[in-house]
Every structure is written in C-alpha cells, then in structure tokens.
N, CA, C and O atoms as CSV, one atom per row, in Angstrom:
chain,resi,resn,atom,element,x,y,z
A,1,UNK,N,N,100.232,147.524,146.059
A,1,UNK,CA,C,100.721,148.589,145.227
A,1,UNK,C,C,101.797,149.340,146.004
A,1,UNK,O,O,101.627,149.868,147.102
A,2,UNK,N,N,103.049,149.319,145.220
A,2,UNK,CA,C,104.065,149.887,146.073
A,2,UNK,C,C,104.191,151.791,146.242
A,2,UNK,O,O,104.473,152.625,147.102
A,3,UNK,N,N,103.830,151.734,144.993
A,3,UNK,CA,C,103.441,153.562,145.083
A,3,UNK,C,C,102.294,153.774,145.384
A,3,UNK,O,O,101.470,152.864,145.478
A,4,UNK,N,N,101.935,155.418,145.660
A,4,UNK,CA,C,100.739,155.702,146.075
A,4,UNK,C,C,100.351,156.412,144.794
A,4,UNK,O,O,101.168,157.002,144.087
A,5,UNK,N,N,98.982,156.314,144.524
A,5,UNK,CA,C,98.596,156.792,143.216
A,5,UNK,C,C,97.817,157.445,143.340
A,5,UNK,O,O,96.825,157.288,144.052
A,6,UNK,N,N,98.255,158.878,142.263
A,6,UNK,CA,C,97.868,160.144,142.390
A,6,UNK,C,C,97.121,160.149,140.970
A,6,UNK,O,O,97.472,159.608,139.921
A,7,UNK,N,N,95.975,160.929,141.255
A,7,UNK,CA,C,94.907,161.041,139.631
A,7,UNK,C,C,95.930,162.313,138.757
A,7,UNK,O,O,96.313,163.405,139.177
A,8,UNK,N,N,96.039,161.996,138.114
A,8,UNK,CA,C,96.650,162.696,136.718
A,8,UNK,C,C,95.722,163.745,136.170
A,8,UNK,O,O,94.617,163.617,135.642
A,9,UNK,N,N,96.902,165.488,136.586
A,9,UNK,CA,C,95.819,166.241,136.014
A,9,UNK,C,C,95.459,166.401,134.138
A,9,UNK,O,O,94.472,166.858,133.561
A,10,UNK,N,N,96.591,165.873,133.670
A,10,UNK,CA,C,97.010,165.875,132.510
A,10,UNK,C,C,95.865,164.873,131.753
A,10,UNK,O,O,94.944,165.116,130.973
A,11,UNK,N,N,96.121,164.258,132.058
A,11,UNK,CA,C,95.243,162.573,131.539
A,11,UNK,C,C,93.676,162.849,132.144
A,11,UNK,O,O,92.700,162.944,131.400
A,12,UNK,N,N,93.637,162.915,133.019
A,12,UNK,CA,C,92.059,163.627,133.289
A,12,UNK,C,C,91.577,164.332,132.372
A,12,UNK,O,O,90.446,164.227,131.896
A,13,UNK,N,N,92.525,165.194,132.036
A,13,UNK,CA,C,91.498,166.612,131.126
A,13,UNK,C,C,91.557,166.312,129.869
A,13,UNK,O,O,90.848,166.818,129.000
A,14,UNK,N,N,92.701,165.180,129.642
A,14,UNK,CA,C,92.229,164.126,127.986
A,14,UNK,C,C,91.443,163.361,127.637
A,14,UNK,O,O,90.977,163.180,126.512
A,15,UNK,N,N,91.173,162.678,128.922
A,15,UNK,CA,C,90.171,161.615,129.305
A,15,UNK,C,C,88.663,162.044,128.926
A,15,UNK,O,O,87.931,161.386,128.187
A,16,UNK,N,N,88.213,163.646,129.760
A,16,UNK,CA,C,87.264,164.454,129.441
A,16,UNK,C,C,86.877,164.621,128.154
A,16,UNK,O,O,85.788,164.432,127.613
A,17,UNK,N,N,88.009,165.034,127.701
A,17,UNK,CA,C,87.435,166.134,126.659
A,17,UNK,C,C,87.578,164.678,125.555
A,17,UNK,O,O,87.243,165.185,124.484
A,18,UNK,N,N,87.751,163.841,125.384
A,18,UNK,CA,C,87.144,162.312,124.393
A,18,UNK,C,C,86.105,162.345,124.801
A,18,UNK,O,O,85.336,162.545,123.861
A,19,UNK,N,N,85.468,162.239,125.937
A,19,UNK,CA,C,84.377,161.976,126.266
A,19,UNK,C,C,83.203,162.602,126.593
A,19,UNK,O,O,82.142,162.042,126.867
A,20,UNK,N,N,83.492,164.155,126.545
A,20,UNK,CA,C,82.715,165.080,125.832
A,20,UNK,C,C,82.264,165.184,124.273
A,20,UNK,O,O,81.197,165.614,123.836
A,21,UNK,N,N,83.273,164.718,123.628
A,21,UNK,CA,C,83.209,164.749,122.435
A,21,UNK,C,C,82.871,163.191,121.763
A,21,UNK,O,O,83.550,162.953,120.764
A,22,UNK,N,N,82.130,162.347,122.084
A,22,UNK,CA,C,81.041,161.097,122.244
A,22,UNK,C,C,82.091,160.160,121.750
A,22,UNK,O,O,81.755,159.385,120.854
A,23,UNK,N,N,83.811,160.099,122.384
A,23,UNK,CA,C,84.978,159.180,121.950
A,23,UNK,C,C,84.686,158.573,122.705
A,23,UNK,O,O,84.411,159.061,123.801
A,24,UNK,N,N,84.579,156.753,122.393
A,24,UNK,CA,C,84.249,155.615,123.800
A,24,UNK,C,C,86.046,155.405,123.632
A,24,UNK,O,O,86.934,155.475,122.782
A,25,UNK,N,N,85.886,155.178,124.728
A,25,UNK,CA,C,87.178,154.577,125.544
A,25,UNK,C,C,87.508,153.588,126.268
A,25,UNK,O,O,86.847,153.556,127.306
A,26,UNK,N,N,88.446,152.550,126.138
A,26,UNK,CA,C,88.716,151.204,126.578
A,26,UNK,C,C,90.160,150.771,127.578
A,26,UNK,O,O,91.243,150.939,127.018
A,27,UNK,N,N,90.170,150.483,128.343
A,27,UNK,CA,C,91.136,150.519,128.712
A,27,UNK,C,C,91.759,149.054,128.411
A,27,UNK,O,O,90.800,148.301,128.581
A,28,UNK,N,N,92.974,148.203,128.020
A,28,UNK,CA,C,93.041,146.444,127.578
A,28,UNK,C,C,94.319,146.621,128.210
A,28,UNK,O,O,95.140,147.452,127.820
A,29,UNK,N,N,94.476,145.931,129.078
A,29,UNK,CA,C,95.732,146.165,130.070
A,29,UNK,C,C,96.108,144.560,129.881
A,29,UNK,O,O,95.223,143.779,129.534
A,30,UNK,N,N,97.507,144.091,130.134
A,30,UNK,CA,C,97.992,142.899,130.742
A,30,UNK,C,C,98.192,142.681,132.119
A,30,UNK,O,O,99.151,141.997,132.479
A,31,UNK,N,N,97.173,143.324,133.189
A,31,UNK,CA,C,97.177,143.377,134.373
A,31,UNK,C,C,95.882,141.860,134.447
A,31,UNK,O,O,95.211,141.473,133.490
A,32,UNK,N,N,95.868,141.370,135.636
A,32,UNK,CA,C,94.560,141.124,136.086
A,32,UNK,C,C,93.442,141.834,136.449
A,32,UNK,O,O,93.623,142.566,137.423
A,33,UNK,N,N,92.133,141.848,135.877
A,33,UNK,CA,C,90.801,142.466,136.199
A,33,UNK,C,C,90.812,143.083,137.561
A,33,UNK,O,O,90.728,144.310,137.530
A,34,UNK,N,N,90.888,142.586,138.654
A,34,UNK,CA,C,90.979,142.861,140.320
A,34,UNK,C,C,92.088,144.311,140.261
A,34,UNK,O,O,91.938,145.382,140.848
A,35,UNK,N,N,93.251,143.866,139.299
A,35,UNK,CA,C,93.934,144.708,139.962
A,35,UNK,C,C,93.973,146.150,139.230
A,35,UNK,O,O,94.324,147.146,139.861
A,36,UNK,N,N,93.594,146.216,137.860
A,36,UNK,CA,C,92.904,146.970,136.589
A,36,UNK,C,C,92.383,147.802,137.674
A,36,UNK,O,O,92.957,148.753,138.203
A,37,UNK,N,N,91.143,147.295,137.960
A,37,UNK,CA,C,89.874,147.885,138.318
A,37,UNK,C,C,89.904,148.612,139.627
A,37,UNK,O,O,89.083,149.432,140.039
A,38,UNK,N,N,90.972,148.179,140.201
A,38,UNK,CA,C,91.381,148.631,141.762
A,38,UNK,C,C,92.618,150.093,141.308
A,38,UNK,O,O,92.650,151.181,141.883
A,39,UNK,N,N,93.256,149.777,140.477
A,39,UNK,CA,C,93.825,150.700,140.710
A,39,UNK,C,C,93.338,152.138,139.641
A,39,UNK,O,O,93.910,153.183,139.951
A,40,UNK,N,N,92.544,152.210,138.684
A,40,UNK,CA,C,91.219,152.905,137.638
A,40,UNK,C,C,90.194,153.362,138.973
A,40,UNK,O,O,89.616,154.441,138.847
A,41,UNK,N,N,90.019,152.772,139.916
A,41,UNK,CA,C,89.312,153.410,141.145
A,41,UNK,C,C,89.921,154.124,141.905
A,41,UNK,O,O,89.221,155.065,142.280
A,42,UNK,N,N,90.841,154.120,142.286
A,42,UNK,CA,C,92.075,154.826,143.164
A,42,UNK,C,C,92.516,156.281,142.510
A,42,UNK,O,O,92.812,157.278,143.169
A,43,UNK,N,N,92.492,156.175,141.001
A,43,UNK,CA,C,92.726,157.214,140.175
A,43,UNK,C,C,91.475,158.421,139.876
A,43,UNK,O,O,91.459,159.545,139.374
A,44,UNK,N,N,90.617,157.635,140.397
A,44,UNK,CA,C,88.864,157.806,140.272
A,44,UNK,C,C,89.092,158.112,138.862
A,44,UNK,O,O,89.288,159.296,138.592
A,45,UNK,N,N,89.102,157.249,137.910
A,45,UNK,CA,C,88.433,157.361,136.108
A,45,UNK,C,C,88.163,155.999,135.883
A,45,UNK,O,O,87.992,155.845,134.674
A,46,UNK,N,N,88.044,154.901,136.522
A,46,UNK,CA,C,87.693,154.046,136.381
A,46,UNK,C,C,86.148,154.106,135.202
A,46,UNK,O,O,86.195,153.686,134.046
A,47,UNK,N,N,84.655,154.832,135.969
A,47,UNK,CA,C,83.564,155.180,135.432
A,47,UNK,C,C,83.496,155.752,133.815
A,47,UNK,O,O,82.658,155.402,132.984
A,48,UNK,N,N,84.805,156.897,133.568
A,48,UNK,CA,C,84.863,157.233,132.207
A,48,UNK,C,C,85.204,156.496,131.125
A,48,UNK,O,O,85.383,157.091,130.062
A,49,UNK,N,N,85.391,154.761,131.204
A,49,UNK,CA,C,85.802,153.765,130.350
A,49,UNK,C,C,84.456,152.778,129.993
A,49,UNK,O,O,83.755,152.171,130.803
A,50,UNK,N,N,84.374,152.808,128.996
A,50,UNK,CA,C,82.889,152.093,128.380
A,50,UNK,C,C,83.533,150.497,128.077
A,50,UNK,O,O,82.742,149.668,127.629
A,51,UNK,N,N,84.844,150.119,128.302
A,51,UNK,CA,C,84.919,148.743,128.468
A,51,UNK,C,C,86.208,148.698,128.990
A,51,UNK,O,O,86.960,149.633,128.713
A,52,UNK,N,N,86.664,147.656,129.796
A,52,UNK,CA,C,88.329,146.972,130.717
A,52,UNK,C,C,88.092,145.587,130.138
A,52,UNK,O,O,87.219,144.732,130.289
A,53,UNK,N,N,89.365,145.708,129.314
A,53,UNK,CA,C,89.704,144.376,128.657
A,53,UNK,C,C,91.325,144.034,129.611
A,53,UNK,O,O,92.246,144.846,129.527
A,54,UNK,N,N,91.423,143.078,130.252
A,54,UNK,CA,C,92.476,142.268,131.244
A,54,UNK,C,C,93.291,140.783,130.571
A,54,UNK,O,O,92.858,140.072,129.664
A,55,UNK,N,N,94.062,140.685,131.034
A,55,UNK,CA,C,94.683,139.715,130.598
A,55,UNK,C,C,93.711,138.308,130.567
A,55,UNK,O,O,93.486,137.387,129.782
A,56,UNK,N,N,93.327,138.696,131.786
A,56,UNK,CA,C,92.061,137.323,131.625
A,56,UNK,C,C,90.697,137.072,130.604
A,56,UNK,O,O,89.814,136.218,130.526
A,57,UNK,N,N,90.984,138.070,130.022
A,57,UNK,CA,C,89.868,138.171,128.887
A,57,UNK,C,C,90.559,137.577,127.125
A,57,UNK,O,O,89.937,137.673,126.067
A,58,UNK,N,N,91.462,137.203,127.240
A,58,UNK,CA,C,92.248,136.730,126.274
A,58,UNK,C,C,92.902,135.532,126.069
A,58,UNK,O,O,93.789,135.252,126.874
A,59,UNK,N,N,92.704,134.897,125.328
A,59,UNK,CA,C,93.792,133.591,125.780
A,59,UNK,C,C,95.563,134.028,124.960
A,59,UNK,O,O,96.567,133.450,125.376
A,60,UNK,N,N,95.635,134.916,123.999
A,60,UNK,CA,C,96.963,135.204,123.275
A,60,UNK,C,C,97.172,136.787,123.852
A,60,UNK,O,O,96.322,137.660,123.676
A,61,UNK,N,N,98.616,137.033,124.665
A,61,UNK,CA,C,98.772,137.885,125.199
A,61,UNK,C,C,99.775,138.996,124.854
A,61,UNK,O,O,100.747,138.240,124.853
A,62,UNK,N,N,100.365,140.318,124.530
A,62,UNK,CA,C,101.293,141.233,123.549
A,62,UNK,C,C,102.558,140.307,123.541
A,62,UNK,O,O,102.997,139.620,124.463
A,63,UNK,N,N,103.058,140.472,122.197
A,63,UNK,CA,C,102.294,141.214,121.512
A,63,UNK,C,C,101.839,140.452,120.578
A,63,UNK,O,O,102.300,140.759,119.479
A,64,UNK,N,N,100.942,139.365,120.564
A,64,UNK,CA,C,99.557,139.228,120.036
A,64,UNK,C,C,98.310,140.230,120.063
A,64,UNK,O,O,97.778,140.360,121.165
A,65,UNK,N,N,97.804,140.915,119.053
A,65,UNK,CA,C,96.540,141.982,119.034
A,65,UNK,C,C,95.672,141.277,119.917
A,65,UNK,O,O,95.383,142.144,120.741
A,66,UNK,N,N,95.266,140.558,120.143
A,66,UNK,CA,C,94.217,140.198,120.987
A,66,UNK,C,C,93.856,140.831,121.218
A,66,UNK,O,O,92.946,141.259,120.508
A,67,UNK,N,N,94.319,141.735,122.827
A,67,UNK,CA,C,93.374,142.594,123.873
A,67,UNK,C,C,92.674,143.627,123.297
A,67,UNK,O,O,91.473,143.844,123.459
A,68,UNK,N,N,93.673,144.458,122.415
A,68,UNK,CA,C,93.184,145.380,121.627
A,68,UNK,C,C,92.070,145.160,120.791
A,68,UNK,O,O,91.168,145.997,120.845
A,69,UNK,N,N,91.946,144.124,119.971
A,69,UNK,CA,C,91.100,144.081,119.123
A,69,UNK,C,C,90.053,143.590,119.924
A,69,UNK,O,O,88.929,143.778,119.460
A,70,UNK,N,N,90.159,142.765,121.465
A,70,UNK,CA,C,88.993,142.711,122.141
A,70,UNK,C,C,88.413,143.981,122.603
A,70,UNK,O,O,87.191,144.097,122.702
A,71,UNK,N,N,89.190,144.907,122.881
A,71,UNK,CA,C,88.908,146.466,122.992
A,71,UNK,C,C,87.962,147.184,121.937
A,71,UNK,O,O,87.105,148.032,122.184
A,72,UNK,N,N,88.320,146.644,120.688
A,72,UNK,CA,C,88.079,147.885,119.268
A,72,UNK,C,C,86.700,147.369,119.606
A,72,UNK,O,O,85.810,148.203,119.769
A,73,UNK,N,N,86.256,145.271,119.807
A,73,UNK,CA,C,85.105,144.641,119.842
A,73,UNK,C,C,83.822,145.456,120.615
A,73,UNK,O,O,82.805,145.956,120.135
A,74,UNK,N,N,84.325,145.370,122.064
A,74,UNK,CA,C,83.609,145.761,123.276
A,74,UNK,C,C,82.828,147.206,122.759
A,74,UNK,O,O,81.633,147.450,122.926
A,75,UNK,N,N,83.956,148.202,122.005
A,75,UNK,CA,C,83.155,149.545,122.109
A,75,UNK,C,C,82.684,149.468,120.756
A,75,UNK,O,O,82.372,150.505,120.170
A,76,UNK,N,N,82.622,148.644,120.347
A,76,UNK,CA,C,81.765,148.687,118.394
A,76,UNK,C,C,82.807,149.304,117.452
A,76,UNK,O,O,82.280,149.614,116.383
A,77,UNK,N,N,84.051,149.566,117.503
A,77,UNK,CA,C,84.985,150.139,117.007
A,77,UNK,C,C,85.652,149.243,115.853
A,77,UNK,O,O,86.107,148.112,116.023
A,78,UNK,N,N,85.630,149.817,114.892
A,78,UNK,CA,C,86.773,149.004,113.895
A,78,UNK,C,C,88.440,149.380,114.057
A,78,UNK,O,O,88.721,150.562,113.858
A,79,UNK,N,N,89.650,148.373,114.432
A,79,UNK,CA,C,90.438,148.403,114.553
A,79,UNK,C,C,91.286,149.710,114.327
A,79,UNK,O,O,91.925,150.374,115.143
A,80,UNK,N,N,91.120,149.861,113.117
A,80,UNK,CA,C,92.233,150.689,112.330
A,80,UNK,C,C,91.375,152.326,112.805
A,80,UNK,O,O,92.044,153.338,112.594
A,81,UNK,N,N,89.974,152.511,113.408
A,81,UNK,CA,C,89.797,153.657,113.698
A,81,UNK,C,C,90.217,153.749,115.695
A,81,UNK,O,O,89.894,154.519,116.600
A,82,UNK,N,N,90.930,152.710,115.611
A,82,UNK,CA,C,91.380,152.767,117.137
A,82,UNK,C,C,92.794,153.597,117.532
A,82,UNK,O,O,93.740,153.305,116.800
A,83,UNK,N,N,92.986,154.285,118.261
A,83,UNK,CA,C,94.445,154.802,118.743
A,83,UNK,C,C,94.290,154.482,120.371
A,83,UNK,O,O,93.440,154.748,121.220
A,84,UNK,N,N,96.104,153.465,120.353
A,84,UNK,CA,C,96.106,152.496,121.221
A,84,UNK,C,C,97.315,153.712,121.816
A,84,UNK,O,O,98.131,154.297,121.104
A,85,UNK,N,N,97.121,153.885,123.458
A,85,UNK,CA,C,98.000,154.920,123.947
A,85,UNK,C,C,98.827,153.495,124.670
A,85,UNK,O,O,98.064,152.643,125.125
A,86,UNK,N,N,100.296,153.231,124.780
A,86,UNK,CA,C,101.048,152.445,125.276
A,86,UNK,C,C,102.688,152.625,125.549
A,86,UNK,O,O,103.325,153.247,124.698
A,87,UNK,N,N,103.130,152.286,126.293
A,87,UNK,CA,C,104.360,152.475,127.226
A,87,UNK,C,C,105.652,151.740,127.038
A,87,UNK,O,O,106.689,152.124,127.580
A,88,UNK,N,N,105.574,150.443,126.094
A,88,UNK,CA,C,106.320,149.601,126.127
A,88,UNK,C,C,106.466,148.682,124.638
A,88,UNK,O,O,105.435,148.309,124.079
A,89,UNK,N,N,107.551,148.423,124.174
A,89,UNK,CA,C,107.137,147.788,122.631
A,89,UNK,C,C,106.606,146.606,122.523
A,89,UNK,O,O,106.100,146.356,121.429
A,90,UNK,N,N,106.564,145.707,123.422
A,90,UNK,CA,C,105.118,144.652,123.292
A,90,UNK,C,C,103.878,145.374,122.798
A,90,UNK,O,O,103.265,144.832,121.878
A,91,UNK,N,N,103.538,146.239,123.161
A,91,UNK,CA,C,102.492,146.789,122.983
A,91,UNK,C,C,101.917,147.255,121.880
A,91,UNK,O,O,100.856,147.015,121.303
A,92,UNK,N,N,103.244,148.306,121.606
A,92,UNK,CA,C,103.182,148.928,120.318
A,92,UNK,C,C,102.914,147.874,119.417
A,92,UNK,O,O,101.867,147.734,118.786
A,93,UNK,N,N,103.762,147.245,119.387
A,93,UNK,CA,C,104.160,145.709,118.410
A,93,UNK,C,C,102.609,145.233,118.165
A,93,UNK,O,O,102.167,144.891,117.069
A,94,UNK,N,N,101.812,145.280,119.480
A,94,UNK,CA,C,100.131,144.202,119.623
A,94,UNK,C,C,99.580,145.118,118.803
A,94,UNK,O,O,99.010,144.769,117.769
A,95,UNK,N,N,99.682,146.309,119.150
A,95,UNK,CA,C,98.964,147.329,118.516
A,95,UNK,C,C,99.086,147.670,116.399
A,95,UNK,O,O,98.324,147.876,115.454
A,96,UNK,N,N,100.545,147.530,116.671
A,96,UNK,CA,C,100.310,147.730,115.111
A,96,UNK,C,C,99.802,146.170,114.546
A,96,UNK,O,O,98.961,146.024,113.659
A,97,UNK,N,N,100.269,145.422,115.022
A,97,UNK,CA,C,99.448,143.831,114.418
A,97,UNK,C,C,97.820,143.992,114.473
A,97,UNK,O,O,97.165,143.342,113.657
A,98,UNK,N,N,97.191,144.783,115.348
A,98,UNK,CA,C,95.809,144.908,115.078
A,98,UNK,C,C,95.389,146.057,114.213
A,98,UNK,O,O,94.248,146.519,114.192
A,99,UNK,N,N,96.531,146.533,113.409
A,99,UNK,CA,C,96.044,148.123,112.212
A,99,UNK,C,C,95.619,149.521,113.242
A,99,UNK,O,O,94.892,150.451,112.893
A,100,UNK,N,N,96.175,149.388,114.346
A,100,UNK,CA,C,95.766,150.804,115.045
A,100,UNK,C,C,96.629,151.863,115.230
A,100,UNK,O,O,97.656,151.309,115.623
A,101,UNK,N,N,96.784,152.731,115.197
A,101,UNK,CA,C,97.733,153.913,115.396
A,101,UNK,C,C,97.989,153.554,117.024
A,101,UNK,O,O,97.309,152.976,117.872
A,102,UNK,N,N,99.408,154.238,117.026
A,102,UNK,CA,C,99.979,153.989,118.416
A,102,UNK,C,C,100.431,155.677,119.166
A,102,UNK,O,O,100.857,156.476,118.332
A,103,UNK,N,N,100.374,156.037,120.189
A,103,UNK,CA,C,100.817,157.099,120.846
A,103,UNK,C,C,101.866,156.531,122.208
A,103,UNK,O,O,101.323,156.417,123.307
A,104,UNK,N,N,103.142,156.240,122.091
A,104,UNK,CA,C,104.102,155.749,123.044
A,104,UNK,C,C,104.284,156.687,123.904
A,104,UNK,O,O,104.543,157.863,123.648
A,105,UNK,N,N,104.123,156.079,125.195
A,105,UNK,CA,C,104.178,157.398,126.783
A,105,UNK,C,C,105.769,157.067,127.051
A,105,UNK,O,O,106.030,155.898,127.335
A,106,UNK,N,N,106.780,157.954,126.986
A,106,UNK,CA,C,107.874,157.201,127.463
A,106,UNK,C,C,107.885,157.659,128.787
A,106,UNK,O,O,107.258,158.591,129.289
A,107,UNK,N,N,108.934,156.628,129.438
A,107,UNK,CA,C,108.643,155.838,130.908
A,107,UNK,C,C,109.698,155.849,131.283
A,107,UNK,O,O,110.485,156.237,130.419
A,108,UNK,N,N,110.433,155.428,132.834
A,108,UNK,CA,C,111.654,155.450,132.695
A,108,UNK,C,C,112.200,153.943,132.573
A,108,UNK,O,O,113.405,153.745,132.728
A,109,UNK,N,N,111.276,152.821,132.283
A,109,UNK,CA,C,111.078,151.736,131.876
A,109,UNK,C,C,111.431,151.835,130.526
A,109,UNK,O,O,112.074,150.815,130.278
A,110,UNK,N,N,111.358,152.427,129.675
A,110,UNK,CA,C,111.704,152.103,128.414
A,110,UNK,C,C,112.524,153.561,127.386
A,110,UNK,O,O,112.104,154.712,127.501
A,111,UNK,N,N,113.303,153.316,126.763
A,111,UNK,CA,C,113.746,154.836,126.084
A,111,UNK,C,C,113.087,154.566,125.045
A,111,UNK,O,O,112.305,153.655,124.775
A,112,UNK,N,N,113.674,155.902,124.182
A,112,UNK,CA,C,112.574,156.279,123.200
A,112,UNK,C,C,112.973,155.378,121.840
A,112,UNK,O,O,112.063,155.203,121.029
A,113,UNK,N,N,114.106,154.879,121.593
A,113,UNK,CA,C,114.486,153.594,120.702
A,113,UNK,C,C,113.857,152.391,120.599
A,113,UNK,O,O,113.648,151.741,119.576
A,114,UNK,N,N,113.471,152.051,122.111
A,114,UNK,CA,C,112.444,150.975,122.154
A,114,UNK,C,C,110.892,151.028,121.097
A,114,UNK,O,O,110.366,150.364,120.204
A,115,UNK,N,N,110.581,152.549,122.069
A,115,UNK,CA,C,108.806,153.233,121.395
A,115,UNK,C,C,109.313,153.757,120.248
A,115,UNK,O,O,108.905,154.917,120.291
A,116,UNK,N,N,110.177,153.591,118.887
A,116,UNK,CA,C,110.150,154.041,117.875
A,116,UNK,C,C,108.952,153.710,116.920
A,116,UNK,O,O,108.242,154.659,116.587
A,117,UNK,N,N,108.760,152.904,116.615
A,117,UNK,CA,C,107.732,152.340,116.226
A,117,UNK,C,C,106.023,152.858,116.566
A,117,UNK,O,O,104.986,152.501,116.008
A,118,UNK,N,N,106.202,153.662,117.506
A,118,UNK,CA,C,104.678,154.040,117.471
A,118,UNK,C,C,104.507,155.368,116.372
A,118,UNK,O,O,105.500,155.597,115.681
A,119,UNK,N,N,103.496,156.107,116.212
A,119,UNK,CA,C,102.981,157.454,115.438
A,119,UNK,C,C,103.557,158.441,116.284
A,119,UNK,O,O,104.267,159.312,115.783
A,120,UNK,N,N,103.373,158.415,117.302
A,120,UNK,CA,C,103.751,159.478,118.061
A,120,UNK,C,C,104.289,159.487,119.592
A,120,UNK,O,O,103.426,159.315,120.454
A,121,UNK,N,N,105.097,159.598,119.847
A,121,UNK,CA,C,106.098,159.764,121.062
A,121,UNK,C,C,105.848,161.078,122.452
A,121,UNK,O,O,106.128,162.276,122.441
A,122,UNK,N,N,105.464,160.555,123.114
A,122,UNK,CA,C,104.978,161.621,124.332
A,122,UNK,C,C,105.695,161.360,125.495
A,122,UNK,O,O,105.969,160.222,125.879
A,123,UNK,N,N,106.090,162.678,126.223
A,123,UNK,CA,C,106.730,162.710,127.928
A,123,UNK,C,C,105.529,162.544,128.608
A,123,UNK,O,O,105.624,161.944,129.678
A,124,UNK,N,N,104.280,162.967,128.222
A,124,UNK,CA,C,102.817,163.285,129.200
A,124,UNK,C,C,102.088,163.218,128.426
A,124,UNK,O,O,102.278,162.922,127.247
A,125,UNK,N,N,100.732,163.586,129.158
A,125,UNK,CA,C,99.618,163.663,128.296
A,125,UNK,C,C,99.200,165.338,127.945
A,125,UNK,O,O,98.300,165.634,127.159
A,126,UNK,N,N,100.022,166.324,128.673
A,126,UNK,CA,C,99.527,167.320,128.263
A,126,UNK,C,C,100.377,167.545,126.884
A,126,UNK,O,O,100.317,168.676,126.401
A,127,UNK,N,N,100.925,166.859,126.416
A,127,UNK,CA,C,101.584,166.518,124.874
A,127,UNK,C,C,100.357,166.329,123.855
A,127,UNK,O,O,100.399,166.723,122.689
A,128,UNK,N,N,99.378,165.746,124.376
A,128,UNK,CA,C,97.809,165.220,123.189
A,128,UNK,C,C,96.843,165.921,123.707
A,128,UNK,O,O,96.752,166.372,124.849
A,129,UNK,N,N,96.022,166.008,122.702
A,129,UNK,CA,C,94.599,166.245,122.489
A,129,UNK,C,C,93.940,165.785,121.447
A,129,UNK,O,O,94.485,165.192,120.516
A,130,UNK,N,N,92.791,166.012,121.525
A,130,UNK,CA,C,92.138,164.703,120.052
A,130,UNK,C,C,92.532,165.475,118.866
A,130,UNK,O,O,92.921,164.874,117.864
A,131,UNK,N,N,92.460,166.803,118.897
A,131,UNK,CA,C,92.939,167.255,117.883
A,131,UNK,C,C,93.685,166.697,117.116
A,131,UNK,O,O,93.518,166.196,116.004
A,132,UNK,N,N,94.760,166.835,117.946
A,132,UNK,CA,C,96.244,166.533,117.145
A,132,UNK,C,C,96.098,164.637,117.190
A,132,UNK,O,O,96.861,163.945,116.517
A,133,UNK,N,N,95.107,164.084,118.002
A,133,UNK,CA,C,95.648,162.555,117.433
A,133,UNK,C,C,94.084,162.529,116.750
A,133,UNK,O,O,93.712,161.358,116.682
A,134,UNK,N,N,92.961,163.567,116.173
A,134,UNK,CA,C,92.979,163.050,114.894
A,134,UNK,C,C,93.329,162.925,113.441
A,134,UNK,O,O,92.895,162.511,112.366
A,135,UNK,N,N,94.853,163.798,114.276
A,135,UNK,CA,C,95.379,164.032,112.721
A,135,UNK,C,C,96.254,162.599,111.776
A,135,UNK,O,O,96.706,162.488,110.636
A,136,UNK,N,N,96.162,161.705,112.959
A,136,UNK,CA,C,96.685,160.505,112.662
A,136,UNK,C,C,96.091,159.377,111.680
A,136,UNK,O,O,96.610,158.385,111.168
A,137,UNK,N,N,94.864,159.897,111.624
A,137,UNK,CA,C,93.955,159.616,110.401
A,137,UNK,C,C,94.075,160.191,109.158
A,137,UNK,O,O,93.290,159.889,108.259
C-alpha cells in the first residue's frame, strides 16, 4: 500500500449511526479478499460489515451486478432496497444493472461527468446520513 491509511472521521460516524440503527452493511469491492480485509483492518471498521464480497467471490466482474447482488444475497437484502456507495462509473453502471440506488464519492480519479449517473453526488461522507439517503426511496 503506497499511502498510509488514515480511519475516516466522516465515514466512521456514517458507518455508526447505520449500524445503530439495525442497517447491515456490505462491503463488494473489485479488490482481492487479502487485500479488502487488510486494508478494512488498518482503517479499524473492518468488524462493522456483516459481509466482504471480493472479486474472488464472483466469476462476472463491473460492471456486471454480480458483486452487488452477491452483497444484497449475503445480508438477506433485496436489491432495489440496497444503496450502493461508489467512486467510479463501472460501478455505478454494476449498480444500476442490479436496481440499487447509487451515492457517487467523487475522487480525483474520476469527475463528476463520469458519476452522473448515480442518485446522488458527494465530495465526503459528511455530505450523507441515512436520513437523507432514505429519502432515495
């Protein structure tokens, strides 16, 4: 890992408060499992995720729905009550092919023309709260 990774106070206190409020949470990355899980430990929130879906858990990869909908699987979730938080339009793209609402993090990897396509467009996470993404329902 070329950067050093710092836990997010922003995303922490979103992370929480879903999971105060009995929201399961999944993380479906196109990373490998090893490296998922290594770097969700480093961040220490690894524990607050009730399933890690990895590239290796899929054989069709974004933007094929796959991971996601292996995600919605794992936590008993039906698709379309899923909101998929993502960075990049593969994603978005996997995401709306599986019926889920999208929340695009822009990055300096991607501008905001790319993430048009999601519901909602964010600099951070202190941008959300469940509130406002259950208004996406």
């Amino acid at each position: 890992m070329k950067k050093e990774l710092h836990p997010n106070k922003s995303l922490n206190k979103f992370l929480k408060e879903a999971k105060e409020k009995g929201i399961k949470l999944a993380v479906a990355t196109s990373s490998l499992r090893w490296r998922a899980e290594r770097i969700l430990g480093l961040l220490q929130i690894k524990e607050i995720f009730n399933a890690i879906v990895t590239a290796e858990d899929v054989e069709n990869h974004k933007p094929n729905p796959d991971i996601f909908l292996e995600a919605a699987k794992q936590i008993n979730s039906l698709p379309e009550n899923c909101i998929v938080i993502e960075d990049a339009a593969n994603g978005i793209e996997a995401a709306r092919r599986g019926f889920m609402k999208v929340v695009a993090m822009k990055t300096e990897f991607h501008s905001e023309e790319e993430l048009k396509q999601a519901d909602i467009i964010i600099n951070n996470f202190s941008e959300i709260n469940i509130e406002k993404l259950s208004k996406l329902f």
